[in-house]
Short mmCIF file of the C-alpha atoms (twelve columns), coordinates in Angstrom:
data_MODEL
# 
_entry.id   MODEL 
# 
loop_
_atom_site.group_PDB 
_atom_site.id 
_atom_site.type_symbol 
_atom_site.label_atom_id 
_atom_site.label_alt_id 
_atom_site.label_comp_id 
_atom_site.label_asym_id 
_atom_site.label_seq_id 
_atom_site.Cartn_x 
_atom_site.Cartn_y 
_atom_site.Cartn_z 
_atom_site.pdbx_PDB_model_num 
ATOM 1   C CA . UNK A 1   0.000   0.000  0.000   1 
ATOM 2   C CA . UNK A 2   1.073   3.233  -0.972  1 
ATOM 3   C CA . UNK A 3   2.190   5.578  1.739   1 
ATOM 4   C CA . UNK A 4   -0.700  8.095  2.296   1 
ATOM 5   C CA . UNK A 5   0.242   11.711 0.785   1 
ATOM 6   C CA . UNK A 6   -2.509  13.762 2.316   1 
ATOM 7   C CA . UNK A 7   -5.131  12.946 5.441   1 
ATOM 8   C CA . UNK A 8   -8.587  14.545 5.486   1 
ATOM 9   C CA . UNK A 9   -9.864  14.994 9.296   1 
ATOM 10  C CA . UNK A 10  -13.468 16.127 8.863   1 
ATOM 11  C CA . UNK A 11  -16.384 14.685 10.493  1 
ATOM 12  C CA . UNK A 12  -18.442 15.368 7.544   1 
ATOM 13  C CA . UNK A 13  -18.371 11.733 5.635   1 
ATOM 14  C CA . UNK A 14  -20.021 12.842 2.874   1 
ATOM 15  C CA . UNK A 15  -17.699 15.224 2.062   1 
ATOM 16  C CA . UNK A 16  -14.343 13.631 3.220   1 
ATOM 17  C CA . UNK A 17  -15.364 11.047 0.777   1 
ATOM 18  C CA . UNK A 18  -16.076 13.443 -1.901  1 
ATOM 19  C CA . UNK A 19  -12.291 15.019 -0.930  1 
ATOM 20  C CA . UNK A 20  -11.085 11.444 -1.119  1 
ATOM 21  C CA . UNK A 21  -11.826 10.807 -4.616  1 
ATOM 22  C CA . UNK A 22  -11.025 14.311 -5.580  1 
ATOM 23  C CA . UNK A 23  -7.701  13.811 -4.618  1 
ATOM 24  C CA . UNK A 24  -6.913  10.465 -5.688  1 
ATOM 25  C CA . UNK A 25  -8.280  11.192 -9.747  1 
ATOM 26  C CA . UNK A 26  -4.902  13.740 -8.741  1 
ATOM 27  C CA . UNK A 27  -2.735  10.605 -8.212  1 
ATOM 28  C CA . UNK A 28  -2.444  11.045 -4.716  1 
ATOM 29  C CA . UNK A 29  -2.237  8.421  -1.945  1 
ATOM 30  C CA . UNK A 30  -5.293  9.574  0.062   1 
ATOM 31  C CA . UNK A 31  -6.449  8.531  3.312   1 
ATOM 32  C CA . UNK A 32  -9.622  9.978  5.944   1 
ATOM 33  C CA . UNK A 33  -10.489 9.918  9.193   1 
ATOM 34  C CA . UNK A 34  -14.010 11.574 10.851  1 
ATOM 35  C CA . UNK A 35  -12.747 12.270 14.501  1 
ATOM 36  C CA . UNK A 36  -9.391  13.776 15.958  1 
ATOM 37  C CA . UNK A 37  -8.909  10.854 18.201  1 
ATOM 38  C CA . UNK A 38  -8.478  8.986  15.030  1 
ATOM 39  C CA . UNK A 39  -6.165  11.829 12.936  1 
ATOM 40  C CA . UNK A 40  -3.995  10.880 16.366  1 
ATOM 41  C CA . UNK A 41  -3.587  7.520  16.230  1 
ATOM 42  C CA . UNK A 42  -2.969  7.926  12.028  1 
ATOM 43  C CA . UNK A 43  -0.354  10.212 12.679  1 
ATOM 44  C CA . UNK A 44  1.688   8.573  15.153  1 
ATOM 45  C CA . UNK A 45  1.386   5.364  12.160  1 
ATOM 46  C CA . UNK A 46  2.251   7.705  9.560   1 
ATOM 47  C CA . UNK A 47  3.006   10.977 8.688   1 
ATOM 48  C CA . UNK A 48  1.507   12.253 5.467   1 
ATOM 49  C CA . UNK A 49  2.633   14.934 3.642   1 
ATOM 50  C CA . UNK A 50  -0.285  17.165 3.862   1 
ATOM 51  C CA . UNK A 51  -3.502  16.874 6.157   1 
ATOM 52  C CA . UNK A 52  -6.727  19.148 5.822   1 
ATOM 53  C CA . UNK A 53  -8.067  19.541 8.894   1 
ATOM 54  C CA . UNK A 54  -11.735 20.923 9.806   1 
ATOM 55  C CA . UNK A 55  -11.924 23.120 12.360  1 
ATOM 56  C CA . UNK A 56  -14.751 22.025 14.277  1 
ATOM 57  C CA . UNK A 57  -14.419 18.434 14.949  1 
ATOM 58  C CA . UNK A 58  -16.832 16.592 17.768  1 
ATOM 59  C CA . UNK A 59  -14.111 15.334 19.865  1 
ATOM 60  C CA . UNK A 60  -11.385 18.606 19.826  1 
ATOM 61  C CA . UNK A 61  -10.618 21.788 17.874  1 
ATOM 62  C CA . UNK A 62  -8.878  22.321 14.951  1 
ATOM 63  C CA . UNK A 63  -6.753  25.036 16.013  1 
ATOM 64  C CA . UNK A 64  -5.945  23.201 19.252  1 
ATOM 65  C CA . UNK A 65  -4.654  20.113 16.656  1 
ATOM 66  C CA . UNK A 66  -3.077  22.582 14.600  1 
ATOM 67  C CA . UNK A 67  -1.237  24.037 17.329  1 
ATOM 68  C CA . UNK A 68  -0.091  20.659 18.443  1 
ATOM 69  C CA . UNK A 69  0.490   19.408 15.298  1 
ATOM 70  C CA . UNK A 70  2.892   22.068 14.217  1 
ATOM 71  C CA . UNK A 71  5.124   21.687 17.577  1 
ATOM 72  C CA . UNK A 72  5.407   18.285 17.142  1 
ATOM 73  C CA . UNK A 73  5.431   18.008 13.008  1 
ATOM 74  C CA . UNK A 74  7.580   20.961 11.833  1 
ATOM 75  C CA . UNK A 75  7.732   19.625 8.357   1 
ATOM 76  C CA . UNK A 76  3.780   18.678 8.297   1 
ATOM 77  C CA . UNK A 77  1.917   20.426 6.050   1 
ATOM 78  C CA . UNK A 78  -1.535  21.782 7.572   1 
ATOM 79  C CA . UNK A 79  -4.672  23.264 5.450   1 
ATOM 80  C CA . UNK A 80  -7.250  24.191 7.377   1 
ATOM 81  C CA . UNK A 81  -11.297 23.964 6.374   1 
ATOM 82  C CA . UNK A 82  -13.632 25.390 8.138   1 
ATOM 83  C CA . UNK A 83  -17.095 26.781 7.614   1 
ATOM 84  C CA . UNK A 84  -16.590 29.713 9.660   1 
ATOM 85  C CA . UNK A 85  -14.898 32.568 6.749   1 
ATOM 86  C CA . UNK A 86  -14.411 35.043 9.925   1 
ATOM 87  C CA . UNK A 87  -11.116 36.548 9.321   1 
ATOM 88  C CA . UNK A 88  -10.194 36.414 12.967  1 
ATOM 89  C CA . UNK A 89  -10.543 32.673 12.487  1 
ATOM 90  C CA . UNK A 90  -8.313  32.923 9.556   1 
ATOM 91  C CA . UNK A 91  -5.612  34.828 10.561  1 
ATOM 92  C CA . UNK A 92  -5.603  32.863 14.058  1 
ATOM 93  C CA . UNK A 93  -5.256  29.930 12.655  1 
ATOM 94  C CA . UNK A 94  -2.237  30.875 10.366  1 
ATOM 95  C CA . UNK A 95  -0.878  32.288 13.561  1 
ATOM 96  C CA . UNK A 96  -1.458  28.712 15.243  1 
ATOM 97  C CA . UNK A 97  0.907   27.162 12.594  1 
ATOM 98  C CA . UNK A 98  -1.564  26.346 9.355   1 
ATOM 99  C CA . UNK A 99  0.409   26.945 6.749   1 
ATOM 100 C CA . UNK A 100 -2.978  27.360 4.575   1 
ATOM 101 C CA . UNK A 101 -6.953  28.287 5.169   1 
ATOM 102 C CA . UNK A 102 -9.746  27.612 3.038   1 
ATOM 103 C CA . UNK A 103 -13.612 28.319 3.898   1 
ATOM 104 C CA . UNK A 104 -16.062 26.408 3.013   1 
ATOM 105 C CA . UNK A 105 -17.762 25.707 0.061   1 
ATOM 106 C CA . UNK A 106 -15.090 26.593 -1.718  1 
ATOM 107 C CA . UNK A 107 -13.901 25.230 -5.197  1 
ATOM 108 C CA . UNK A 108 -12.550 22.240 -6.223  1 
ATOM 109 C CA . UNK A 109 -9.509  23.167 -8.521  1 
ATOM 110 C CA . UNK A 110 -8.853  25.565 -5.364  1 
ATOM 111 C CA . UNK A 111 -8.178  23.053 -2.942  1 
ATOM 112 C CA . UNK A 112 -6.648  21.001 -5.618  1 
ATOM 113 C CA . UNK A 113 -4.377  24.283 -6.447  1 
ATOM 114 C CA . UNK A 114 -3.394  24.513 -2.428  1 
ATOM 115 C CA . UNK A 115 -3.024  20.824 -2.041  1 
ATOM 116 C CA . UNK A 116 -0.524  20.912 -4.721  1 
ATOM 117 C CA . UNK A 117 1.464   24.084 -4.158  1 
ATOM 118 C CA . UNK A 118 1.367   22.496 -0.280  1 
ATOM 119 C CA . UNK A 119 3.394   19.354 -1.969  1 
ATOM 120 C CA . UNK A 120 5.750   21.345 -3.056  1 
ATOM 121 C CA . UNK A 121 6.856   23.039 -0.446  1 
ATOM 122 C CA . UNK A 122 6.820   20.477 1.640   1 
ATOM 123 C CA . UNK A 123 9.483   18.497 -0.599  1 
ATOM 124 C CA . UNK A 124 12.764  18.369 0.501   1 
ATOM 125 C CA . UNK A 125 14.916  20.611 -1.656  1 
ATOM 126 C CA . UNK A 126 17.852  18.450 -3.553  1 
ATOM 127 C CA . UNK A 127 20.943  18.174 -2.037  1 
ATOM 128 C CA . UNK A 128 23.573  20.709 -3.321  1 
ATOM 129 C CA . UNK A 129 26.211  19.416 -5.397  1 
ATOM 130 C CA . UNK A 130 29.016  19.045 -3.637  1 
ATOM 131 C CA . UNK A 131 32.143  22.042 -3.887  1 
ATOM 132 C CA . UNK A 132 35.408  19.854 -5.111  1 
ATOM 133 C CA . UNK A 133 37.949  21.959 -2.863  1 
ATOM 134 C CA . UNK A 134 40.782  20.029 -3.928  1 
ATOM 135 C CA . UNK A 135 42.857  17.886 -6.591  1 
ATOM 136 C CA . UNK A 136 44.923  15.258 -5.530  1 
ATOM 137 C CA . UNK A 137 47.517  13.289 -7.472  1 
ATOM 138 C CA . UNK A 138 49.558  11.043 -5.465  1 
ATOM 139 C CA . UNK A 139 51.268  13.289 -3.603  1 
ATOM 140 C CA . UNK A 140 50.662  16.434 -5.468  1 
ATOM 141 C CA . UNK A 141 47.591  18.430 -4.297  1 
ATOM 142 C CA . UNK A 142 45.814  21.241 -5.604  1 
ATOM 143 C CA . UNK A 143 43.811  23.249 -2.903  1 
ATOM 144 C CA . UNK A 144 40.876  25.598 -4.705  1 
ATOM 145 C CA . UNK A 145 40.704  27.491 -1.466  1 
ATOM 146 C CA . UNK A 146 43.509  28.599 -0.689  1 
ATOM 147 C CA . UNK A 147 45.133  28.315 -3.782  1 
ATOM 148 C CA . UNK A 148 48.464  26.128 -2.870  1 
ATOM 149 C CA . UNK A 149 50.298  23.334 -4.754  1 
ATOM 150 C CA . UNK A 150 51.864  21.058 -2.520  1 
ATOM 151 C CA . UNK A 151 53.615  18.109 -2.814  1 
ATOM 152 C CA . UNK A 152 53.878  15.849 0.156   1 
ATOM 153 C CA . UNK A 153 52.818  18.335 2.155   1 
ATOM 154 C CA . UNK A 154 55.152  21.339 1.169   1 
ATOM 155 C CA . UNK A 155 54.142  24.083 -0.747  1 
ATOM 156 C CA . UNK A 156 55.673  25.468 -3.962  1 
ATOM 157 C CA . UNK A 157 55.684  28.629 -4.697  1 
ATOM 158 C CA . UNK A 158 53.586  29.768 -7.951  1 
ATOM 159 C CA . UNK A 159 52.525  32.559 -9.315  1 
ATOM 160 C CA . UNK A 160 49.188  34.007 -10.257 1 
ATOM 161 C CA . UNK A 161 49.183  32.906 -13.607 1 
ATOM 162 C CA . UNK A 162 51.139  29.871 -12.810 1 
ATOM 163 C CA . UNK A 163 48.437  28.437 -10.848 1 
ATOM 164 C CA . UNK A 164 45.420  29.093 -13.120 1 
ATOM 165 C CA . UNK A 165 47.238  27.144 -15.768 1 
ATOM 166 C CA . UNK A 166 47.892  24.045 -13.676 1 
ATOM 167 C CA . UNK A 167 44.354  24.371 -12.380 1 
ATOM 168 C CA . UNK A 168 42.897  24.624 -16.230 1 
ATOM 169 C CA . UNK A 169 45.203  21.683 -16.689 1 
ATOM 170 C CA . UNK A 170 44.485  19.212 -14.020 1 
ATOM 171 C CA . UNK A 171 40.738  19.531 -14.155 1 
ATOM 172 C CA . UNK A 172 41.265  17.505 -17.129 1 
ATOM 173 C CA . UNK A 173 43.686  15.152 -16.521 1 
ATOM 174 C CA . UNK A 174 44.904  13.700 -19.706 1 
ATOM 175 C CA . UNK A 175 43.181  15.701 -21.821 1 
ATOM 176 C CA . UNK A 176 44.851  18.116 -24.846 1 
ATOM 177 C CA . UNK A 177 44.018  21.942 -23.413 1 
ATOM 178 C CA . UNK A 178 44.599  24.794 -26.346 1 
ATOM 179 C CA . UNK A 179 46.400  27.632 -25.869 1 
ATOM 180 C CA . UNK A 180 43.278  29.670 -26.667 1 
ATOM 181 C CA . UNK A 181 41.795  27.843 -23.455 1 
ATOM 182 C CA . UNK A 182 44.844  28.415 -21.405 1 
ATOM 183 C CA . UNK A 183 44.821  32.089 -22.368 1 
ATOM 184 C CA . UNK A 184 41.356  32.460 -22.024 1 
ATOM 185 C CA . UNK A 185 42.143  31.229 -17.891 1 
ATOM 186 C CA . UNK A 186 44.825  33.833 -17.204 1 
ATOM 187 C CA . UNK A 187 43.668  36.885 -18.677 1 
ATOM 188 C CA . UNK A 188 40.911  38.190 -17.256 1 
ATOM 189 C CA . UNK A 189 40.601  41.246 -19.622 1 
ATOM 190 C CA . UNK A 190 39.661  41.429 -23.549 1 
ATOM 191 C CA . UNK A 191 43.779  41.906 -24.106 1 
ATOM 192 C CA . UNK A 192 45.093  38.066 -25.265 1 
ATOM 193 C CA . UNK A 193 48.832  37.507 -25.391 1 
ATOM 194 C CA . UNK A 194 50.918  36.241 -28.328 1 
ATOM 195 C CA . UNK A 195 50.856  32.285 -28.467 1 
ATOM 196 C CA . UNK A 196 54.882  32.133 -27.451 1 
ATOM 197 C CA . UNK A 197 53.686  33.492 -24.070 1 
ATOM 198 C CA . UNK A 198 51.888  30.705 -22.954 1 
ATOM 199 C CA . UNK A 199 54.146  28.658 -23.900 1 
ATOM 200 C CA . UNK A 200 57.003  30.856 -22.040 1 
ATOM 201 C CA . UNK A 201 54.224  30.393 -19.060 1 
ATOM 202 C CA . UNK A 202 53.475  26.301 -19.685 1 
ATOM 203 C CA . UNK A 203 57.478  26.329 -19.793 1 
ATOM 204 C CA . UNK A 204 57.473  27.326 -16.200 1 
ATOM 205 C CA . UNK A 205 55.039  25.779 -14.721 1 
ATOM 206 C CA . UNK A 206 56.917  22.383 -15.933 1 
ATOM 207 C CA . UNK A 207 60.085  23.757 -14.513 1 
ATOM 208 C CA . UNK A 208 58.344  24.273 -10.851 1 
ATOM 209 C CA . UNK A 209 56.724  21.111 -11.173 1 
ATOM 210 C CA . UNK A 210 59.817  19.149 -12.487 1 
ATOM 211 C CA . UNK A 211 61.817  20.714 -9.183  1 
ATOM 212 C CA . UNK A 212 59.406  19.664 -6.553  1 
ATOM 213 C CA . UNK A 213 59.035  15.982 -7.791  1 
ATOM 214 C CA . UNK A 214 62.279  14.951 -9.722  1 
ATOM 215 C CA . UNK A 215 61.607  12.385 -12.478 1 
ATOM 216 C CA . UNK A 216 57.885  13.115 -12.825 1 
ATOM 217 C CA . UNK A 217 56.742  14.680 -16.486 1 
ATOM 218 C CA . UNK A 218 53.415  16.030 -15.479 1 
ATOM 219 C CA . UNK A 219 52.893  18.539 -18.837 1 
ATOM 220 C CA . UNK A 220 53.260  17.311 -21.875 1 
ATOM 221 C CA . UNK A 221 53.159  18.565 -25.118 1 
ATOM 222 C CA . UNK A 222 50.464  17.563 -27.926 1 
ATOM 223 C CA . UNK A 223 51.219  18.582 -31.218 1 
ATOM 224 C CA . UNK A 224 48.909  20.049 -33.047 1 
ATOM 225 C CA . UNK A 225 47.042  20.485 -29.676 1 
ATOM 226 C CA . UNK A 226 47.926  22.649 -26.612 1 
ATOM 227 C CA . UNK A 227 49.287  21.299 -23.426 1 
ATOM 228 C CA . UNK A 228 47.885  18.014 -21.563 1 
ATOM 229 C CA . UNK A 229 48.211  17.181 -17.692 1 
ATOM 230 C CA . UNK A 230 49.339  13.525 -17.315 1 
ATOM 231 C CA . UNK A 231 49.947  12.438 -13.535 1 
ATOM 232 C CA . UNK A 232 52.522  9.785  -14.080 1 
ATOM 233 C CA . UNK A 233 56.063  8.611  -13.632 1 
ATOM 234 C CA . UNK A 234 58.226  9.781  -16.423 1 
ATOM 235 C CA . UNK A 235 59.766  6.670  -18.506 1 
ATOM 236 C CA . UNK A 236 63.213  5.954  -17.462 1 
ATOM 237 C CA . UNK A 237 65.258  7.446  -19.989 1 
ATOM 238 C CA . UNK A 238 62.804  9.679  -21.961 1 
ATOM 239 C CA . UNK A 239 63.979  13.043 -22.962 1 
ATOM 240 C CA . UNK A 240 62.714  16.615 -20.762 1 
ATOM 241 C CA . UNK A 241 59.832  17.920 -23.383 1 
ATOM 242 C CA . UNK A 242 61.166  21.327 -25.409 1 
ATOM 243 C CA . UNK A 243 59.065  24.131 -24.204 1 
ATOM 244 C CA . UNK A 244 60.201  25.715 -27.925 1 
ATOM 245 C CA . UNK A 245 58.724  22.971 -29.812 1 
ATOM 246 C CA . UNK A 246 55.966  24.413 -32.185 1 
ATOM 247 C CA . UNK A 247 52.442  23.381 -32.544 1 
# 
């Protein structure tokens, strides 16, 4: 059995049942009970989502259920019907913790309308994606927030510029980078360097990189390409890459 969405307390039968179907042709698991002693022991089985409550019930009042209901159901949603349209009534029971009022007779795509906006709100928002602070390879990290390379825990020094280009770089491990891409990352105004800079800039961000961890290669060259950043050990053997070397 579905888990019920919405719970009608109203000691009218007639119309709870009319509200019943109402809400189900909406795709809704609805369920209804005629008497608070009975919204009680419902609640404490299951929480809905949303519950329209009449004010006068036989056994207790609505606001006195509201008021309960909101202290101990933060998250419940509460519509309140009632055939009293006083606006003292209305305003005390938003002020009792209804989060909606609607008089009776009122309309049915109205209470659908409420019902539904009610549903939403009571949704949980999605979880935030979560804020990657770092990059770590091996034992080279990358901290976002305060903007450090280190490498087993000691920091090397970079520049400005420096560190936006190994940042552009290591977001996409592996990956060929342009130099229209890397300039695009280091200049923040409309003025774009000559290609050779970049490369001057690539050059020594390899150098800093090549001093802190001996024997690694982490830039390489891709003809025709840009720059890629390629967390490995260097082959034994293999030749330091020529920052000159043309694309």
């Amino acid at each position: 059995m579905s888990k019920t969405e919405v719970l009608i307390v109203d000691d009218d039968a007639e119309l709870a049942g009319m509200l019943v179907q109402l809400l189900q042709t909406e795709g809704w698991a609805v369920k209804s009970v005629l008497s608070a002693e009975q919204a009680e022991r419902s609640l404490a089985a299951e929480l809905p989502q949303v519950v329209l409550l009449d004010v006068m019930l036989p056994d207790a009042s609505g606001m006195d259920l509201c008021r309960r209901w909101r202290s101990a159901h933060p998250t419940l949603g509460i519509l309140m019907l009632t055939a009293r349209g006083d606006p003292f009534d209305r305003v005390l029971g938003l002020e009792l913790g209804a989060d909606d009022y609607l008089p009776k007779p009122f309309e049915k795509r109205e209470l659908v309308a409420r019902v539904r906006a009610l549903m939403r709100r009571q949704k949980p928002a999605p979880a935030p994606a979560p804020t990657q602070t770092e990059l770590q390879f091996g034992s080279l990290n990358v901290n976002l927030l305060s903007r450090e390379l280190r490498v087993n825990g000691m920091e090397v020094p970079l520049t400005g510029i420096e560190f936006k280009l190994l940042l552009v770089l290591a977001r996409t491990p592996g990956q060929a980078v342009s130099r229209q891409q890397l300039s695009d990352a280091v200049q923040a105004s409309a003025y774009r360097p000559q290609d050779r800079t970049v490369d001057v800039q690539v050059g020594r961000l390899r150098r800093r990189l090549a001093q802190a961890l001996p024997g690694r290669d982490w830039i390489e060259t891709v003809r025709g390409e840009g720059y890629a950043f390629v967390p490995r050990e260097a082959a034994e053997g293999d030749a330091p890459a020529d920052d000159s070397e043309a694309l």
